[in-house]
C-alpha positions in Angstrom: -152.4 -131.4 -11.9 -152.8 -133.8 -9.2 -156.9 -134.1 -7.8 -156.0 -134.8 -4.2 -158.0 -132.5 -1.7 -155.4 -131.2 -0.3 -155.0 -130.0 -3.8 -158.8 -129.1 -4.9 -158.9 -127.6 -1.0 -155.6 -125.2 -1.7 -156.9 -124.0 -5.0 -160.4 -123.1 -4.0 -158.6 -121.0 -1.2 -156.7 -119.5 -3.7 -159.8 -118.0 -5.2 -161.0 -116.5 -1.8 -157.3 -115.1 -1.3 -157.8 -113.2 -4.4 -161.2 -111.7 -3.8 -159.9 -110.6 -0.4 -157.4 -109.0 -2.1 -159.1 -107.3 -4.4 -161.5 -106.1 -2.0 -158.6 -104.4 0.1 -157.7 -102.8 -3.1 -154.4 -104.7 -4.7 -155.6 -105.7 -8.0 -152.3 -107.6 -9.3 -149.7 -109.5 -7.0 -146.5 -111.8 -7.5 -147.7 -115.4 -7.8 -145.3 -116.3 -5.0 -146.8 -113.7 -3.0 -150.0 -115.2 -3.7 -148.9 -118.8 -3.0 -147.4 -117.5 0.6 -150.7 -115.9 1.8 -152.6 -118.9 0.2 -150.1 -121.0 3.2 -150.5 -118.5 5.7 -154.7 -118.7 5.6 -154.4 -122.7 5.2 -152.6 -122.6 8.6 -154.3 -120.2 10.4 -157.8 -122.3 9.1 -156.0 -125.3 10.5 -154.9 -124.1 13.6 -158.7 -123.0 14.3 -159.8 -125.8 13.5 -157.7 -128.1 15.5 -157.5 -125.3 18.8 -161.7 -125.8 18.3 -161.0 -129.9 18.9 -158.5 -129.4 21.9 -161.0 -126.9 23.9 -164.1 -129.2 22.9 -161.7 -132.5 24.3 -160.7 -130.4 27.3 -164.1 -128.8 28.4 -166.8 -131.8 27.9 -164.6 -134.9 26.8 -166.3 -134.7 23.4 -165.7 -134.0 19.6 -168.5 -132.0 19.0 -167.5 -128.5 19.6 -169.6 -125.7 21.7 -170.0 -121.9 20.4 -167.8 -121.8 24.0 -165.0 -123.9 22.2 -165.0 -122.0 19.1 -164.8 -118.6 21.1 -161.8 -120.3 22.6 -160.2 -121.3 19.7 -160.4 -117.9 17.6 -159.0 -116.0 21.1 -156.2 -118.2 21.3 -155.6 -117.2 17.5 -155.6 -113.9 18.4 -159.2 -113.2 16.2 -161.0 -111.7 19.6 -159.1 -110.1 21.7 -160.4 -109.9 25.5 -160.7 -106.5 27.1 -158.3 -107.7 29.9 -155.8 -110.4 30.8 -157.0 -113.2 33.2 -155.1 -111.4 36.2 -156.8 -108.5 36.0 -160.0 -110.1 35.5 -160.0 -112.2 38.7 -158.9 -108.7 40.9 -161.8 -107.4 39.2 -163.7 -110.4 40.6 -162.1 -110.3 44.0 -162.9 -106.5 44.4 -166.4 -106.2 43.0 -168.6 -105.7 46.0 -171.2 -108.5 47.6 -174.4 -108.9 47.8 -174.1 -107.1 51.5 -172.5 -104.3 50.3 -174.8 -103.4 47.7 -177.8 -103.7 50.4 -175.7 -100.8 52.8 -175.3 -98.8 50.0 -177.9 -96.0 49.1 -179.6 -97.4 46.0 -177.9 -100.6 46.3 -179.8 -102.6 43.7 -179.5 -100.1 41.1 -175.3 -99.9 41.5 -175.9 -103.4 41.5 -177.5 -104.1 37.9 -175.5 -101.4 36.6 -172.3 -103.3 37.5 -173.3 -106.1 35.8 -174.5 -104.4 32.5 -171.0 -103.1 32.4 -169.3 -106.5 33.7 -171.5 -108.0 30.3 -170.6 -105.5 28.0 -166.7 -105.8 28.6 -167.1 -109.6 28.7 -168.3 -109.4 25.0 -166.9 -107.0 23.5 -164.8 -108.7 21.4 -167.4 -110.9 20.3 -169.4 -108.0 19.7 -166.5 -106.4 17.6 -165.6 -109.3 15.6 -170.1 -109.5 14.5 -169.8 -106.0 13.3 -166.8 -106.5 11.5 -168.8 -109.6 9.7 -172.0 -106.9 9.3 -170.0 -104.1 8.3 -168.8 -102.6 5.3 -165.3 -104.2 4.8 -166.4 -107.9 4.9 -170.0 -106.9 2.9 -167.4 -105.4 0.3 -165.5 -109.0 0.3 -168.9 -110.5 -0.2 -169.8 -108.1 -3.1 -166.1 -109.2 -5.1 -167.0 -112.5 -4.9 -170.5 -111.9 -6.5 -172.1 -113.7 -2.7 -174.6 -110.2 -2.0 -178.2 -111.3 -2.2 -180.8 -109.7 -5.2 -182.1 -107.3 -2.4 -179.0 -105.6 -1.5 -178.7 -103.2 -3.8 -175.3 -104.0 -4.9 -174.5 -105.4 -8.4 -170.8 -107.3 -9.4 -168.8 -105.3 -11.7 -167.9 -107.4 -14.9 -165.8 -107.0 -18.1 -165.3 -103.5 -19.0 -166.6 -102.3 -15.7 -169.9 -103.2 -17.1 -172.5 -103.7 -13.7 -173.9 -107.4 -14.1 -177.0 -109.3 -11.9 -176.0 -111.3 -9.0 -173.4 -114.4 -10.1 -171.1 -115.9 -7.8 -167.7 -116.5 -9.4 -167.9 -120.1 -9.3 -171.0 -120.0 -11.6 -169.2 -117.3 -13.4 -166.3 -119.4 -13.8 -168.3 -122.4 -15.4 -170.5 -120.4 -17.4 -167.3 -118.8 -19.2 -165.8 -122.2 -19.5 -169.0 -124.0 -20.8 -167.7 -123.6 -24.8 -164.1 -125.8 -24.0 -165.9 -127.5 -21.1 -168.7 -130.1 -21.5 -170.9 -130.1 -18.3 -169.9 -134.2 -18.3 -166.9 -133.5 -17.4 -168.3 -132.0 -13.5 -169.9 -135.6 -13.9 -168.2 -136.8 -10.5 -167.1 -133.7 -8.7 -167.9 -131.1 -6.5 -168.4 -129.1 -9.4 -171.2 -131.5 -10.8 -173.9 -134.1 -10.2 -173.2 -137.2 -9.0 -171.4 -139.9 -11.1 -173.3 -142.7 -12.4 -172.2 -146.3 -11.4 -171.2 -148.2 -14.4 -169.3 -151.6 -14.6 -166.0 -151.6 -15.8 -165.3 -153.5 -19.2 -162.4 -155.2 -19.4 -161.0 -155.6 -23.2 -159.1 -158.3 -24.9 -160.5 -161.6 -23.0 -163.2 -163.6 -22.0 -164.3 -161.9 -19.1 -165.8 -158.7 -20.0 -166.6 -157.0 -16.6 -165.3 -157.1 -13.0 -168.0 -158.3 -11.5 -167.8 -161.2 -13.3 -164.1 -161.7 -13.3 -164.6 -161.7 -9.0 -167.5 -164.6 -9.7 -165.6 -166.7 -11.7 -162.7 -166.6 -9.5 -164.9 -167.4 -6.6 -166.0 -170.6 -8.3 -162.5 -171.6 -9.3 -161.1 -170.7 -5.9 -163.3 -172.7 -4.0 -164.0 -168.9 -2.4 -168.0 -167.6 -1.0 -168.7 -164.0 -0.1 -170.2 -163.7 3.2 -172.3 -160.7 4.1 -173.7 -161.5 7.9 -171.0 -159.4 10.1 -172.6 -157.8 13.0 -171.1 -154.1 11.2 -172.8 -154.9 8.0 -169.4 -155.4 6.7 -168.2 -158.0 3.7 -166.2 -161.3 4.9 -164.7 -163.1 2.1 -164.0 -166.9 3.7 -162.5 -169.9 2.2 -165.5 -172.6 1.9 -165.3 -176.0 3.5 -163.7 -178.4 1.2 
């Protein structure tokens, strides 16, 4: 199995494919079935992510996106849907009343705030839709698959047997049950794990027992010095003056 990110990236998402899946209620599926919603989430992740870039580009000439970019990008991807379409919206504009005709009217100032309470509210509703879909019930079930609900939320992960365990996400879960076949080195280096240690590589059957010291002595046989002075910090190797 190859250990590419593209790779490590795909199969993580596999994961969270399944636990959505299981949270709508499908608890079996064709593995190409599977493999074709893992594609269809990769490129709709992808196409957020690089609709976030063009709106952040476009608005302020910068790669840092805004919450104002990201809104963009998950309306162009259809994820909030705006109450109207930008025609109707600038009618709306054109025909809401002025500042002068709110003073002739009779309780001007009141109509007034009152229009733009309900202006607000239509201009965020579908951000306001989209936060209770992430607060409510479907999404907190989602959360309680994949073992991610706090201690204090009075929901517990149903394990083997339908046994109710404590809260474990399924990545601990996952490494706990592999733990007998796989020694905890073996995360040594990973995303899984700590940090690798650095450790010089031994070369066998000559002389030169390390790299480092194989890059010395060809140095000194080369005529070759290291510089390290570039103005980046970065390393120059240069011939040296014969």
């Amino acid at each position: 199995m190859s250990n590419s990110a593209p790779t490590l990236h795909a199969a993580a998402l596999r994961i969270s494919v399944l636990h959505i899946l299981r949270a709508a209620g499908f608890h079996s599926t064709r593995p190409s079935v599977l493999d074709a919603l893992v594609n269809i989430t990769e490129r709709y992740l992808l196409l957020l992510a690089t609709s976030t870039a063009s709106h952040a580009l476009a608005n302020h000439n910068s790669s840092t996106p805004t919450l104002s970019d990201i809104r963009c990008a998950l309306t162009d991807a259809g994820v909030l849907l705006p109450p109207g379409s930008g025609a109707e919206d600038a009618w709306t504009e054109r025909l809401r009343p002025s500042d002068a005709d709110y003073d002739a009217m009779a309780y001007g100032a009141v109509r007034k705030d009152l229009d733009a309470r309900r202006h607000d509210d239509a201009d965020t509703a579908d951000v306001r839709a989209f936060t209770e879909w992430i607060a409510g019930d479907k999404h907190k079930e989602i959360r309680r698959v994949a073992g991610q609900l706090g201690e204090d939320s009075g929901s517990r992960v149903a394990g083997p047997g339908g046994a109710v365990s404590g809260h474990e996400d399924f990545l601990t879960a996952l490494k706990r049950r592999n733990k007998p076949v796989v020694d905890e080195e073996r995360w040594a280096g990973t995303i899984l794990g700590r940090e690798a240690e650095d450790r010089d590589l031994l070369i066998e059957g000559g002389e030169v027992e390390s790299v480092n010291e194989w890059s010395r002595r060809f140095r000194e046989k080369n005529g070759v010095r290291r510089k390290t002075d570039d103005v980046e910090g970065d390393t120059q190797i240069e011939a040296a003056p014969g």
